[in-house]
N, C-alpha and C positions, 0 to 999 in steps of 0.2 A: 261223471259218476263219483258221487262220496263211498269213500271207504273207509269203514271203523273197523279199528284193531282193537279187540279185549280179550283176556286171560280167563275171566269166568269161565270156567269148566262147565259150571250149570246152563248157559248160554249155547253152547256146542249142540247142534244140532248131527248127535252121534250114528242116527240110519244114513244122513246125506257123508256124510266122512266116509264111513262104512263101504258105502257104493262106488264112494271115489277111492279108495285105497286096495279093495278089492279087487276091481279093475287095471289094480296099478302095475310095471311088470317086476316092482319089488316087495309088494304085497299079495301081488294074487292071491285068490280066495281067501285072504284073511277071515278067522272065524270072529264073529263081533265081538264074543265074549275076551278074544285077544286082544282086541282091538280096547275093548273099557276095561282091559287089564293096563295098557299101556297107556291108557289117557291118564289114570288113576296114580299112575307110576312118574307124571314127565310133569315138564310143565307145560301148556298148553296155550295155541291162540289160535284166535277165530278172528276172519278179514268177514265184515258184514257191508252190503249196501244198502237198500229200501226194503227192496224183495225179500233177504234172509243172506246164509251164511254163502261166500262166494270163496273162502280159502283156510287151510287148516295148517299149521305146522308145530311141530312140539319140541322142544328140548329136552334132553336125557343130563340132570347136571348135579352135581356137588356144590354151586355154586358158589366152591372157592376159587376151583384152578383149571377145570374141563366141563366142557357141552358140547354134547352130539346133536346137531340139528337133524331131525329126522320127518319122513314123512310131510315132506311141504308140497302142497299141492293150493290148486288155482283152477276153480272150475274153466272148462270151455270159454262160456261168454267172458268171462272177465279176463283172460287172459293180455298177454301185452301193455299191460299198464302198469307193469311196475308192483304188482302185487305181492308176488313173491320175496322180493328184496325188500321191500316194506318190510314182511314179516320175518323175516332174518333181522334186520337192522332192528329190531323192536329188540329185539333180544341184548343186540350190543347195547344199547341204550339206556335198557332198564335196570334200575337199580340195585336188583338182587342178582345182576349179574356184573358188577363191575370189578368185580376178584377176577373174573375167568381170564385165564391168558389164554386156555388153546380153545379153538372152537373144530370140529370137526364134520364133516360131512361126506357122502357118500353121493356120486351120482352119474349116471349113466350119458345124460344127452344134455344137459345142463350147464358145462362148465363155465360159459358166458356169460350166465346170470350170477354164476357167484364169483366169477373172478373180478366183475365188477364190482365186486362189494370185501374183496380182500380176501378171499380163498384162492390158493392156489395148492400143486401137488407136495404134499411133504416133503421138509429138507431133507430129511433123512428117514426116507422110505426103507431102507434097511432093516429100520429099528423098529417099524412097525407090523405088528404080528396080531392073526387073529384065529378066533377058534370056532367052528360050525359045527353046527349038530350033521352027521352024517346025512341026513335028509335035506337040508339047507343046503350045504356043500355041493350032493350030485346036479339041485336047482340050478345055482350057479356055473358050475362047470357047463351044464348042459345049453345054457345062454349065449357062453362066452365062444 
């Protein structure tokens, strides 16, 4: 199976993302209008193969010195092929990101895929702090 990696926002096929992020257990019922809030906000890429869009993930970045890789998903069928890390490494690669020193991420069951690809847990987890909307927060808790 070929797989194309493109940035075109207009390309994004946003009800199928929508259904995969919704579904997600760090998305759930995302509302769409959130969701093309956030596309609109990040920068974004789509993994396509004949059929249509098989993968979505975006960065949150200043694109001097930080990006949050956020939201990377890999439908079903395509899964296991290296998709995912494809679209992480697009990021490393591409141009208007070659300032970034820290990249970051955030993941539940995943650690394998990105530690492959040079993620690992913060040197200094100490230093890092974050802030939740009380509703977020109780999500969380209630997970873990």
């Amino acid at each position: 199976m070929t797989i194309e990696l493109d940035d075109d926002k207009a390309r994004l096929d946003v009800a199928r993302v929508h259904g995969w992020l919704a579904g997600s257990y760090w998305a759930r019922g995302i509302a769409r209008e959130q969701l093309q809030r956030q596309i609109a906000h990040s920068h974004c890429i789509g993994a396509y193969d004949a059929d249509g869009q098989v993968g979505f993930a975006r960065a949150i970045t200043d694109y001097a010195s930080f990006a949050w890789i956020d939201d990377v998903w890999v439908a079903e069928a395509a899964r296991r092929q290296g998709i995912a890390r494809r679209m992480v490494r697009w990021f490393f690669d591409h141009p208007e990101f070659t300032a970034v020193r820290r990249y970051a991420l955030v993941t539940a069951d995943a650690h394998g895929v990105y530690e492959d690809i040079g993620f690992h847990a913060p040197l200094r987890p100490a230093r890092w702090m974050e802030r939740l909307t009380p509703e977020f927060e109780a999500r969380v808790r209630a997970s873990t």
